[in-house]
FIFI-716143 format. One line per field, with one value per atom (N, C-alpha, C, O): chain; atom name; residue in one letter; x, y, z. Coordinates in pm, 1 decimal. Layout:
BEGIN
chaine = c(A / ...)
atome = c(CA / ...)
residu = c(A / ...)
xx = c(X / ...)
yy = c(Y / ...)
zz = c(Z / ...)
This chain:
BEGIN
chaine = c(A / A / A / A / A / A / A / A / A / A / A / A / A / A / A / A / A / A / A / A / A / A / A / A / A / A / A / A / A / A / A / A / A / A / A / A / A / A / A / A / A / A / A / A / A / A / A / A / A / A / A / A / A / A / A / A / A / A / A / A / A / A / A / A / A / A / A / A / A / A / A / A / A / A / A / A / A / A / A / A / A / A / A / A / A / A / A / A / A / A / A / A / A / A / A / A / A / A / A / A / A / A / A / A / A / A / A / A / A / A / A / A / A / A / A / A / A / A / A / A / A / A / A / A / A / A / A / A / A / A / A / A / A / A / A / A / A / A / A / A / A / A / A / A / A / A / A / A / A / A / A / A / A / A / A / A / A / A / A / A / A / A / A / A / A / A / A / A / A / A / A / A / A / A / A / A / A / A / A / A / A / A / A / A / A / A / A / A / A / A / A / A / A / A / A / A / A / A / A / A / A / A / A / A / A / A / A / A / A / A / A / A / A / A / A / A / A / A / A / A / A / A / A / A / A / A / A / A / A / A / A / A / A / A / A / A / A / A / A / A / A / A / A / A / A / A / A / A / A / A / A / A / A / A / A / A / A / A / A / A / A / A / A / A / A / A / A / A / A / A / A / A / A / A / A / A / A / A / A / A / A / A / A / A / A / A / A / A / A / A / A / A / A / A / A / A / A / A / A / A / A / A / A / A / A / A / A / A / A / A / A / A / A / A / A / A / A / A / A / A / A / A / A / A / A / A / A / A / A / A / A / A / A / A / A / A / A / A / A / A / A / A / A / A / A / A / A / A / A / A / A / A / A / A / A / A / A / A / A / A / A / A / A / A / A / A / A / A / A / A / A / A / A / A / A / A / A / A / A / A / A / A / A / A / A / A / A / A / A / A / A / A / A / A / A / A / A / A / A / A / A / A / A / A / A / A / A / A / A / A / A / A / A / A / A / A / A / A / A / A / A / A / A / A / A / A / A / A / A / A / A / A / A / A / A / A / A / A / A / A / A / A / A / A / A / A / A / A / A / A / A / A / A / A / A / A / A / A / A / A / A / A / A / A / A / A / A / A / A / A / A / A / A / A / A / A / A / A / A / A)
atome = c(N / CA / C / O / N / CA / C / O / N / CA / C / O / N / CA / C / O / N / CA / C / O / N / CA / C / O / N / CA / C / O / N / CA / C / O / N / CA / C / O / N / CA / C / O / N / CA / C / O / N / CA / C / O / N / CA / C / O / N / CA / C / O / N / CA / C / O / N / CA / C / O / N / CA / C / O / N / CA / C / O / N / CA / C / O / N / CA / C / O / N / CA / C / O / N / CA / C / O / N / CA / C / O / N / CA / C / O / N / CA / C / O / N / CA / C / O / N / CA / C / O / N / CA / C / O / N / CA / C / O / N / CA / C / O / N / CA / C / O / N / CA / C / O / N / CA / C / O / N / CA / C / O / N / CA / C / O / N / CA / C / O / N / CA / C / O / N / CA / C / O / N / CA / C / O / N / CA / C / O / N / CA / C / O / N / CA / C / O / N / CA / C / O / N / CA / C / O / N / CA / C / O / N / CA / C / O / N / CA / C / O / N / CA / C / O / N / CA / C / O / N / CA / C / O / N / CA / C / O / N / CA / C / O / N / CA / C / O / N / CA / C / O / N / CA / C / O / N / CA / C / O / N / CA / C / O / N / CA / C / O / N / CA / C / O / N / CA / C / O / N / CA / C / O / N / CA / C / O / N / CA / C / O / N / CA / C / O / N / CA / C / O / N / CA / C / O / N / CA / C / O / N / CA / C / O / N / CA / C / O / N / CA / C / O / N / CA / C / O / N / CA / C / O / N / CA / C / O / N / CA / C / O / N / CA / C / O / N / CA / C / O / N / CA / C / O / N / CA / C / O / N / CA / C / O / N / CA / C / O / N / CA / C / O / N / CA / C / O / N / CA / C / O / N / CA / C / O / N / CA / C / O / N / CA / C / O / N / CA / C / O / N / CA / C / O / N / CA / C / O / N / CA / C / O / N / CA / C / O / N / CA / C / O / N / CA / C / O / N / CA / C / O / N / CA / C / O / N / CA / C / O / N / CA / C / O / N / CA / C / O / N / CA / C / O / N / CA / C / O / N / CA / C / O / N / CA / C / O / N / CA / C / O / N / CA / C / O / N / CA / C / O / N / CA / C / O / N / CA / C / O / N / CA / C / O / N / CA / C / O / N / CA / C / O / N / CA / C / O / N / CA / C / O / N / CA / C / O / N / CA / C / O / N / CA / C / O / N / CA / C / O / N / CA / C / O / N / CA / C / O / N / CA / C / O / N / CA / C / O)
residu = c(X / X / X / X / X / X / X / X / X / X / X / X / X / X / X / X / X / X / X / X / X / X / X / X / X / X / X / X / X / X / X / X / X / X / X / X / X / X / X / X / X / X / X / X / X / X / X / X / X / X / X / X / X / X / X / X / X / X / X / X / X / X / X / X / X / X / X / X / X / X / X / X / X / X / X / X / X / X / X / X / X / X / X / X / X / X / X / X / X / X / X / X / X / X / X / X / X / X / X / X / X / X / X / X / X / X / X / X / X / X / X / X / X / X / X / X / X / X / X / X / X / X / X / X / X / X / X / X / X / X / X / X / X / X / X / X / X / X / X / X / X / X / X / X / X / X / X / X / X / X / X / X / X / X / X / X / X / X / X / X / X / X / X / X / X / X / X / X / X / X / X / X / X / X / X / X / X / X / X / X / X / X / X / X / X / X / X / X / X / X / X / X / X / X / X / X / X / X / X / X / X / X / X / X / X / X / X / X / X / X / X / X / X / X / X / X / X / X / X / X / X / X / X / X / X / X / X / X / X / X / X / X / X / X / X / X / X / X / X / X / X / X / X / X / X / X / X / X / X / X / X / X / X / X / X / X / X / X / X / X / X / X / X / X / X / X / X / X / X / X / X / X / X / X / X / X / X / X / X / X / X / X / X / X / X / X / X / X / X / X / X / X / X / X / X / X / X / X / X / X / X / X / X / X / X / X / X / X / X / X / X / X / X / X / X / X / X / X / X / X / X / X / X / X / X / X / X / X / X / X / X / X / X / X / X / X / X / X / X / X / X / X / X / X / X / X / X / X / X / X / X / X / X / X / X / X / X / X / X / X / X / X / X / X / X / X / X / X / X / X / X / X / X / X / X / X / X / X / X / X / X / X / X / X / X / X / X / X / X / X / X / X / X / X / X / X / X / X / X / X / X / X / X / X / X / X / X / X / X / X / X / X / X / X / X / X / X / X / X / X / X / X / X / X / X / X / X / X / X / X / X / X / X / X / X / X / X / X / X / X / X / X / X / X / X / X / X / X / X / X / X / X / X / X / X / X / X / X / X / X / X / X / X / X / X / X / X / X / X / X / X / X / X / X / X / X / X / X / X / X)
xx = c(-7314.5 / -7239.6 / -7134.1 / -7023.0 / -7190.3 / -7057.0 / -6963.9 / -6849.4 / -6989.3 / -6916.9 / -6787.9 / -6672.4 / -6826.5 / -6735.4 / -6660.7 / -6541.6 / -6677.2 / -6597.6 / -6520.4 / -6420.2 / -6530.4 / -6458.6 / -6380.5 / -6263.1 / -6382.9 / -6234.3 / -6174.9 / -6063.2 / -6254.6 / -6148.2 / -6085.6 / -5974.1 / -6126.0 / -6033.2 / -5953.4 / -5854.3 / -5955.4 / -5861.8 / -5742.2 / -5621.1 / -5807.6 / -5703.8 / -5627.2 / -5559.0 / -5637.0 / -5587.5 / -5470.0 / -5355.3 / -5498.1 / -5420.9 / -5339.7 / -5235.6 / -5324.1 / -5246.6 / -5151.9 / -5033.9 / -5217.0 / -5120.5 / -4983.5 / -4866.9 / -5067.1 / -4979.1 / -4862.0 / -4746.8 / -4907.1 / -4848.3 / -4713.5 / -4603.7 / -4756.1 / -4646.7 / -4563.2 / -4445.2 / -4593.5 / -4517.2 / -4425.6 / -4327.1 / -4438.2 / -4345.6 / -4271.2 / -4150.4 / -4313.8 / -4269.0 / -4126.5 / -4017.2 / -4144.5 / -4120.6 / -3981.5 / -3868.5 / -4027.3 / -3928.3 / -3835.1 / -3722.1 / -3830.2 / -3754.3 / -3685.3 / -3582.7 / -3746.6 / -3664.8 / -3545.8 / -3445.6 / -3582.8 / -3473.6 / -3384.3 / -3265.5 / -3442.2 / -3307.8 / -3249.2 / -3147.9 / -3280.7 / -3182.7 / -3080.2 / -2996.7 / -3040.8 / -3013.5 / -2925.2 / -2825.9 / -2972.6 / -2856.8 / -2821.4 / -2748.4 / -2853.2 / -2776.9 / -2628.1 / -2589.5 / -2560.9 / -2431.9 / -2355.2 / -2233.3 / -2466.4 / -2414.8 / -2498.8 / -2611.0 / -2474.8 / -2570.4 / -2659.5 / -2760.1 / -2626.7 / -2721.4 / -2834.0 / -2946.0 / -2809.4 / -2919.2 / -2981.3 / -3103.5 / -2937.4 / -3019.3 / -3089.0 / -3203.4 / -3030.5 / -3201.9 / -3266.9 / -3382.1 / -3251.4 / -3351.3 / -3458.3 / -3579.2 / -3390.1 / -3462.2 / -3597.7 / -3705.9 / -3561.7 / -3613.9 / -3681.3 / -3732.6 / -3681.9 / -3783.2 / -3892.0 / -3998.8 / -3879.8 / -3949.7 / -4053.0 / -4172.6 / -3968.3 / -4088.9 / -4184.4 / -4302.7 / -4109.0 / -4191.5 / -4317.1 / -4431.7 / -4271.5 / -4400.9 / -4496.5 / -4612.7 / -4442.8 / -4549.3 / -4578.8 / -4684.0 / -4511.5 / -4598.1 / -4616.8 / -4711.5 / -4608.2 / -4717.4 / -4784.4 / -4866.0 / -4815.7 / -4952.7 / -5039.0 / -5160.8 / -4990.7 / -5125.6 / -5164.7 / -5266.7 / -5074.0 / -5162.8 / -5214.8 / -5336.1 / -5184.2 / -5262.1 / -5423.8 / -5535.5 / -5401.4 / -5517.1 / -5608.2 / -5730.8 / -5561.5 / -5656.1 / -5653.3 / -5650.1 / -5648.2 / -5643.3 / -5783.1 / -5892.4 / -5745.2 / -5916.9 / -6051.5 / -6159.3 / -6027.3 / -6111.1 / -6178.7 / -6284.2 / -6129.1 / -6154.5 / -6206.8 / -6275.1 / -6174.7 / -6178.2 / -6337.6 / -6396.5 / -6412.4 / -6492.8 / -6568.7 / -6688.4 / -6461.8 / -6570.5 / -6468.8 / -6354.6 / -6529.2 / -6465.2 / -6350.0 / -6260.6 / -6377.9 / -6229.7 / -6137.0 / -6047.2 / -6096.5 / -6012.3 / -5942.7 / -5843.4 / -6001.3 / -6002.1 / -5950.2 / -5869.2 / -5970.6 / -5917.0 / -5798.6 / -5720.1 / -5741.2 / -5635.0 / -5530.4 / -5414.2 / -5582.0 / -5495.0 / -5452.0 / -5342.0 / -5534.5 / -5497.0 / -5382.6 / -5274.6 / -5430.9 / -5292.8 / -5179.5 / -5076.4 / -5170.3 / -5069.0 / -5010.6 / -4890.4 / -5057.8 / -5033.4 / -4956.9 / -4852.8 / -5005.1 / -4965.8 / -4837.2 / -4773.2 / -4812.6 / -4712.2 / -4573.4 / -4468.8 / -4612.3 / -4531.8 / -4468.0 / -4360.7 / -4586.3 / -4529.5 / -4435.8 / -4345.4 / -4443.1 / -4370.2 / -4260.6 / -4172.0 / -4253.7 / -4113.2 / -4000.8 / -3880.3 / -4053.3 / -4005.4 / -3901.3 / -3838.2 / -3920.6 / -3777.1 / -3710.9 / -3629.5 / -3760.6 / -3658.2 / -3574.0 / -3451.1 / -3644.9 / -3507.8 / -3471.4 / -3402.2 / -3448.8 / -3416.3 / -3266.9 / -3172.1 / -3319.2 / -3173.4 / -3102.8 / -2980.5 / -3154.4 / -3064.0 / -2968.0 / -2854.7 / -3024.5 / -2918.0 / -2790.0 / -2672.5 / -2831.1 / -2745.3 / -2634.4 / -2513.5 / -2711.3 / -2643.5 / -2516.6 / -2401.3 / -2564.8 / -2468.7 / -2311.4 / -2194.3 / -2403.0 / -2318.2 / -2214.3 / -2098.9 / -2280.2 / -2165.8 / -2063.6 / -1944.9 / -2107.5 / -1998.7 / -1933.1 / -1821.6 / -1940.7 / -1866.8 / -1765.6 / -1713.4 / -1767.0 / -1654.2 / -1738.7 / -1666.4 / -1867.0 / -1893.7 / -1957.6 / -2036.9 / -1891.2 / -1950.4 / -1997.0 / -1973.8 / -2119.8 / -2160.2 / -2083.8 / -1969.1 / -2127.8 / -2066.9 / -2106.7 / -2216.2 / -2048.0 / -2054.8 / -1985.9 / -1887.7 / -2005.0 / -1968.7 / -1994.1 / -2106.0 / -1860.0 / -1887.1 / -1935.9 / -1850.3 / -2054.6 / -2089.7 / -2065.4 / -2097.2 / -2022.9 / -1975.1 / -1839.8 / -1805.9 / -1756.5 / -1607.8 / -1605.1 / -1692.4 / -1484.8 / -1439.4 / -1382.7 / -1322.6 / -1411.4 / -1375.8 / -1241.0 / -1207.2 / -1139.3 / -1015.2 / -939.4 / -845.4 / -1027.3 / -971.3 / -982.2 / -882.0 / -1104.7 / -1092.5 / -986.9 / -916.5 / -949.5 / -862.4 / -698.8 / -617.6 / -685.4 / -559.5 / -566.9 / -453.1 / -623.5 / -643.4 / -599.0 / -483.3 / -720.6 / -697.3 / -532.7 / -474.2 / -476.7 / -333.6 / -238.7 / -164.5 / -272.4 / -202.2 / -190.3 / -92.4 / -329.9 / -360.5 / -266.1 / -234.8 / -254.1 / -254.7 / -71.7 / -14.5 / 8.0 / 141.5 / 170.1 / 287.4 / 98.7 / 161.9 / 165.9 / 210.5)
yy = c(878.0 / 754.8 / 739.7 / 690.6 / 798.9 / 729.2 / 860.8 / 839.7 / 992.2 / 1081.0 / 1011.6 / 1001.5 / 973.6 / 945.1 / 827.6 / 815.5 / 788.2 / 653.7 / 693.8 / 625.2 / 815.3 / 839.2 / 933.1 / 916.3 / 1022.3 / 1090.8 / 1004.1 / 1036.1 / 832.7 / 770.5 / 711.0 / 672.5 / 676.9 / 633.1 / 749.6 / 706.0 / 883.2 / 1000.3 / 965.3 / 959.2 / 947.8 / 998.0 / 847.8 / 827.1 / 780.9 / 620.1 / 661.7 / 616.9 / 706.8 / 775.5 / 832.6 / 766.9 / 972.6 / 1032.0 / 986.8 / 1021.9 / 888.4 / 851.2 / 724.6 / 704.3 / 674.1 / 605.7 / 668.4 / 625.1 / 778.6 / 859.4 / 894.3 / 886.6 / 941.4 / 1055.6 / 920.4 / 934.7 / 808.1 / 711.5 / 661.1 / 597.3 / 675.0 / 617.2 / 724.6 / 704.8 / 838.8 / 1007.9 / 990.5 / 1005.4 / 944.8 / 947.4 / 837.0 / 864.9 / 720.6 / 613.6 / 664.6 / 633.2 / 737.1 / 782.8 / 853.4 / 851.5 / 985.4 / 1060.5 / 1053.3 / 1124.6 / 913.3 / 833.0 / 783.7 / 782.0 / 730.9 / 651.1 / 741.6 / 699.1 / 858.4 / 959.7 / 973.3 / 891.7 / 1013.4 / 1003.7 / 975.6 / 1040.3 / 787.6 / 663.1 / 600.3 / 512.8 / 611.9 / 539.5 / 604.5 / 721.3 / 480.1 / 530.2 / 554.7 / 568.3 / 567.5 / 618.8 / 681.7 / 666.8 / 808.5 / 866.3 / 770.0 / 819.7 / 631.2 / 572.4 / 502.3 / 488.4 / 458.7 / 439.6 / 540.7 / 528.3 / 654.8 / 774.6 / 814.2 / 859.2 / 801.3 / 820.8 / 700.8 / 729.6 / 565.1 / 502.1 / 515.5 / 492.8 / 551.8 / 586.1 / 696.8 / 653.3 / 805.3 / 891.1 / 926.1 / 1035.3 / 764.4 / 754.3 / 670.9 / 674.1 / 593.1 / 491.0 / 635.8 / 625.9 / 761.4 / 823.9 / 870.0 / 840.2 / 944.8 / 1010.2 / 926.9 / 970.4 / 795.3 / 726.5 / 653.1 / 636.6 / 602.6 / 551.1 / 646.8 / 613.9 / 789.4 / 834.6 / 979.7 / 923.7 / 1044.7 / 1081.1 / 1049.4 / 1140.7 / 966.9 / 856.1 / 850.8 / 867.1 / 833.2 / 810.8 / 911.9 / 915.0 / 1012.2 / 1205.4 / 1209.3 / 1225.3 / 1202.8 / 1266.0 / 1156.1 / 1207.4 / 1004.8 / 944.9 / 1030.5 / 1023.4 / 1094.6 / 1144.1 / 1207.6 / 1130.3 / 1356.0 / 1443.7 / 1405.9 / 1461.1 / 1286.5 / 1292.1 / 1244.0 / 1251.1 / 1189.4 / 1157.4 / 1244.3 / 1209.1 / 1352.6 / 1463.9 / 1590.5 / 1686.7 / 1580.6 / 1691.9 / 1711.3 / 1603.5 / 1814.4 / 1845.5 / 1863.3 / 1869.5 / 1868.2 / 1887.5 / 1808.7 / 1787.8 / 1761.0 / 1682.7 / 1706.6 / 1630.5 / 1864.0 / 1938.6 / 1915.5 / 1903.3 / 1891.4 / 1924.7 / 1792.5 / 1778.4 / 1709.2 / 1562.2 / 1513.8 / 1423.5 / 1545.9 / 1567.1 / 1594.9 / 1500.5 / 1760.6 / 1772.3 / 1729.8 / 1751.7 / 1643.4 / 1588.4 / 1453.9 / 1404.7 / 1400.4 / 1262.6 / 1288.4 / 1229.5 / 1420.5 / 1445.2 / 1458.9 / 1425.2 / 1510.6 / 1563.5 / 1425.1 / 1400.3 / 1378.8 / 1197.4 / 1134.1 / 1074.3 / 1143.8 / 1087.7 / 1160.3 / 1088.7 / 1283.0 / 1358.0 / 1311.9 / 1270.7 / 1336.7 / 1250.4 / 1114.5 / 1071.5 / 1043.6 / 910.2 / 925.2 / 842.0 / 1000.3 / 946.2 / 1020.2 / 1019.9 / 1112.7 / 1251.6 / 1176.9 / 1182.9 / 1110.2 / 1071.5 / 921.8 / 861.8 / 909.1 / 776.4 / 796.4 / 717.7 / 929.6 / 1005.8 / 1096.8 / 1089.5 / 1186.1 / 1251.4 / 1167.6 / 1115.3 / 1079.4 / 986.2 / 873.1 / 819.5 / 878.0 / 812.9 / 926.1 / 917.1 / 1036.1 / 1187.0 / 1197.3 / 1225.8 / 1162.1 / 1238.1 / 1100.7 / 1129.4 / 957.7 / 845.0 / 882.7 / 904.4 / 881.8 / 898.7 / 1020.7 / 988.5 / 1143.7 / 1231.2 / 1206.0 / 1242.8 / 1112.1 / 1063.3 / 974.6 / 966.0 / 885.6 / 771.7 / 862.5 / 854.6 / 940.2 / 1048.0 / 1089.2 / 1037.9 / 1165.8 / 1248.2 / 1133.1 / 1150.8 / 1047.8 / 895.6 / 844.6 / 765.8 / 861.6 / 823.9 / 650.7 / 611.1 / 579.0 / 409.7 / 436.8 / 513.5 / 294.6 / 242.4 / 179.8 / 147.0 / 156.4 / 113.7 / -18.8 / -48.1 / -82.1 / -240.9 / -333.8 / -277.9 / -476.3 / -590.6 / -568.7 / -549.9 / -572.4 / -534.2 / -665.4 / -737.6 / -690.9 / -880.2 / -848.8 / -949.5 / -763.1 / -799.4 / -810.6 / -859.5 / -777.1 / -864.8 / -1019.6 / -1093.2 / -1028.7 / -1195.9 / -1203.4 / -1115.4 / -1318.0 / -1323.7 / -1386.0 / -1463.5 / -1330.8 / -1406.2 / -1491.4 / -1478.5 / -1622.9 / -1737.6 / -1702.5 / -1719.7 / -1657.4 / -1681.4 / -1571.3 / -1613.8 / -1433.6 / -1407.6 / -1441.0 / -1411.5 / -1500.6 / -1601.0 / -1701.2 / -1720.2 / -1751.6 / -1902.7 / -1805.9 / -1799.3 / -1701.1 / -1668.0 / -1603.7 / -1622.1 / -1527.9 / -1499.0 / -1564.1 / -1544.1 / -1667.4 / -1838.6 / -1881.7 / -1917.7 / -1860.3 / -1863.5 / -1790.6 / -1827.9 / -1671.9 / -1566.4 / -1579.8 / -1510.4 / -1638.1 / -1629.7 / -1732.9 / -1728.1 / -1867.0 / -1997.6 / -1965.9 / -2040.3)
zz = c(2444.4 / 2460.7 / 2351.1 / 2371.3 / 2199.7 / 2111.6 / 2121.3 / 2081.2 / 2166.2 / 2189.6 / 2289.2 / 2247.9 / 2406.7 / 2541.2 / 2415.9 / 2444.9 / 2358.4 / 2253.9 / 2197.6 / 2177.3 / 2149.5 / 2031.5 / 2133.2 / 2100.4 / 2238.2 / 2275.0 / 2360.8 / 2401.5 / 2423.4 / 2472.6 / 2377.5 / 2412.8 / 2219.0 / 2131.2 / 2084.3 / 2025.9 / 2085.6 / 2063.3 / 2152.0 / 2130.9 / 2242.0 / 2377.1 / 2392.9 / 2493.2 / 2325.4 / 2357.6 / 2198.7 / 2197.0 / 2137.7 / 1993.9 / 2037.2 / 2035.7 / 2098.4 / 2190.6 / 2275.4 / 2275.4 / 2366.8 / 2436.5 / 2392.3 / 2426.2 / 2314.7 / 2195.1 / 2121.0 / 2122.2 / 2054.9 / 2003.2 / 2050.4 / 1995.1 / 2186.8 / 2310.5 / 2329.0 / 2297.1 / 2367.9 / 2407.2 / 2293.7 / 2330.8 / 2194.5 / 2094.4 / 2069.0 / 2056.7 / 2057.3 / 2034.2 / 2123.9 / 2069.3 / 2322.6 / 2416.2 / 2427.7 / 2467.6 / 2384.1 / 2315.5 / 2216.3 / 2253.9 / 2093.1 / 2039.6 / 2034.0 / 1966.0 / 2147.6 / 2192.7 / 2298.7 / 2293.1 / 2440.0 / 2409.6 / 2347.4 / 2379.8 / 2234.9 / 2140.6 / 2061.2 / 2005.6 / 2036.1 / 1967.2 / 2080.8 / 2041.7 / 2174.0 / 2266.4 / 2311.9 / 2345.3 / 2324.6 / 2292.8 / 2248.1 / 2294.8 / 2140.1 / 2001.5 / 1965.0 / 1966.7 / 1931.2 / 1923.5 / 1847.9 / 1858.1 / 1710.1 / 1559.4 / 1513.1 / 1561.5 / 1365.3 / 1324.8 / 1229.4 / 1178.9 / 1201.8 / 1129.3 / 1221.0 / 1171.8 / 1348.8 / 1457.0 / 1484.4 / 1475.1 / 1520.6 / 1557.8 / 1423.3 / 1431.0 / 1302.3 / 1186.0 / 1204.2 / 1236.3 / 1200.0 / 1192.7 / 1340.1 / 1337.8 / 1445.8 / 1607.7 / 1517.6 / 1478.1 / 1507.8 / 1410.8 / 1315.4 / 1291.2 / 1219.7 / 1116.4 / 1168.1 / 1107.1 / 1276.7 / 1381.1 / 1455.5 / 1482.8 / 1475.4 / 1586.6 / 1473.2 / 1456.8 / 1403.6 / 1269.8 / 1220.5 / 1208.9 / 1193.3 / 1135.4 / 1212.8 / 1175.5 / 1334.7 / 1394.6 / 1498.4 / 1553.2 / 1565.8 / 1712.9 / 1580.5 / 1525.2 / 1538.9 / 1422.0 / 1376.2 / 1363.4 / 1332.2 / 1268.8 / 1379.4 / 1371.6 / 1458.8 / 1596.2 / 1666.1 / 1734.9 / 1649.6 / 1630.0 / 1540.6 / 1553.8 / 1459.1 / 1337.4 / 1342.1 / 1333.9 / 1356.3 / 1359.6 / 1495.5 / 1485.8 / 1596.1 / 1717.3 / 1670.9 / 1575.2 / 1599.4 / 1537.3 / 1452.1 / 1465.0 / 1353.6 / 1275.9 / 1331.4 / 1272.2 / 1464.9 / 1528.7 / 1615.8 / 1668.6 / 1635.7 / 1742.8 / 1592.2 / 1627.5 / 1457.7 / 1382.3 / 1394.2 / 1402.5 / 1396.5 / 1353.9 / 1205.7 / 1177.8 / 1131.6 / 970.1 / 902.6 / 943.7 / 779.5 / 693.3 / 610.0 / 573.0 / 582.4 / 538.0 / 575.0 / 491.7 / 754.0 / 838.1 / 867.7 / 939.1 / 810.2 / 805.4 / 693.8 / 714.7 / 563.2 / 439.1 / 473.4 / 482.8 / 508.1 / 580.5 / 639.5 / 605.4 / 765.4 / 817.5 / 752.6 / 777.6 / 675.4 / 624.3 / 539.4 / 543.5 / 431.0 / 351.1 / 419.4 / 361.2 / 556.4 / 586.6 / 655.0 / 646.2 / 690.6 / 695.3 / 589.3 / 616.5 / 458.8 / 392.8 / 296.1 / 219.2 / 306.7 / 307.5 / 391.9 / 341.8 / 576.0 / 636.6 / 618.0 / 660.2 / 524.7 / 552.3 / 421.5 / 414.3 / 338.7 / 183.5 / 197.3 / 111.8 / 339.5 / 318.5 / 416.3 / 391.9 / 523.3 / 638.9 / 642.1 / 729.1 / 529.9 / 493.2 / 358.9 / 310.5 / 292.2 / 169.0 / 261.2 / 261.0 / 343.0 / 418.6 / 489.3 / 402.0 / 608.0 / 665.1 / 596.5 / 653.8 / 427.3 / 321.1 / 309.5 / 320.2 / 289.0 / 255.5 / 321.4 / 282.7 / 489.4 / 593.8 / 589.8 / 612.5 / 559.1 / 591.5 / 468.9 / 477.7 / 368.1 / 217.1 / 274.9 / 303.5 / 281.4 / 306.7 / 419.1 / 410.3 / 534.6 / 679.4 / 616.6 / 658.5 / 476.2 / 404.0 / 352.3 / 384.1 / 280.0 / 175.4 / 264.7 / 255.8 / 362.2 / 459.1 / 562.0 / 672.1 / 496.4 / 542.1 / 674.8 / 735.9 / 741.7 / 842.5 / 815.8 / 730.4 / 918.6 / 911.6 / 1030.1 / 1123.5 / 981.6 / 1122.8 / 1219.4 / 1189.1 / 1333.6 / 1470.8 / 1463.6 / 1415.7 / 1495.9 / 1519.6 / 1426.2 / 1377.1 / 1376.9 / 1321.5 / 1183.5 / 1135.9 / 1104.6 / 938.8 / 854.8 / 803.7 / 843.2 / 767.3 / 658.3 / 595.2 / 574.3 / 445.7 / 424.0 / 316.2 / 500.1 / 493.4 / 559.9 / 605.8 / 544.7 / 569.6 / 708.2 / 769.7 / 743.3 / 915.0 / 904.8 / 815.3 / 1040.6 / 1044.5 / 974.7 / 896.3 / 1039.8 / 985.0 / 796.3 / 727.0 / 739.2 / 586.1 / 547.6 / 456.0 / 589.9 / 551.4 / 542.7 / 455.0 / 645.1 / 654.2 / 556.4 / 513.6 / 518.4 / 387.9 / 304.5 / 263.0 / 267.9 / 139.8 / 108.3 / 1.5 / 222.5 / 214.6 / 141.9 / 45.8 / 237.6 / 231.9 / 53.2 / -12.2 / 13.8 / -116.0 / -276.5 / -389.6 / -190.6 / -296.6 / -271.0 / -355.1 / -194.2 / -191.2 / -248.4 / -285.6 / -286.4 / -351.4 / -448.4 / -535.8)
């Protein structure tokens, strides 16, 4: 009985997993800048990896292997948003901006005042 428990909680890990895996591999996809497509990317990495690797320790057989995978868990999680800044960092240098609405400049109307301003 707690056998049938534990590979329907594997397999409920798994399918979790594939589905977010499945979702992201969408949004690489269609995202319409390289700074959406890393964050699409650091989203599959940490959460549909995490939920392999959790079916992974639930299905392991010996404790070693389990040891194992947790490190390699916790490897993933500390590598997977340092490369993730690497690739944005590099995309900034290489002159690439994001797509959409810039909120740290000034909208229309305030740049006209301030014009207005700077000629009196």
């Amino acid at each position: 009985m707690m056998d049938s428990v534990i590979y329907i909680l594997a397999g409920l890990c798994f399918a979790v997993g594939s589905i977010a895996i499945l979702i992201g591999a969408i949004g690489l996809v269609r995202m319409p800048d390289v700074f959406s497509r890393i964050h699409a990317a650091g989203m599959v990495d940490t959460a549909g990896v995490a939920f392999m690797i959790l079916g992974m320790v639930l299905l392991s057989p010996s404790w070693l292997i389990t040891v194992k995978l947790i490190l390699i868990g916790i490897f993933l999680f500390f590598t997977s948003p340092v490369s993730g800044h690497a690739i944005a960092l590099v995309a900034r240098e290489c002159g690439i901006s994001p797509l959409g609405r810039d909120l740290a400049s000034t909208s229309g109307k305030e740049k006209t005042s301030a014009k207005k301003e700077k000629s009196s």
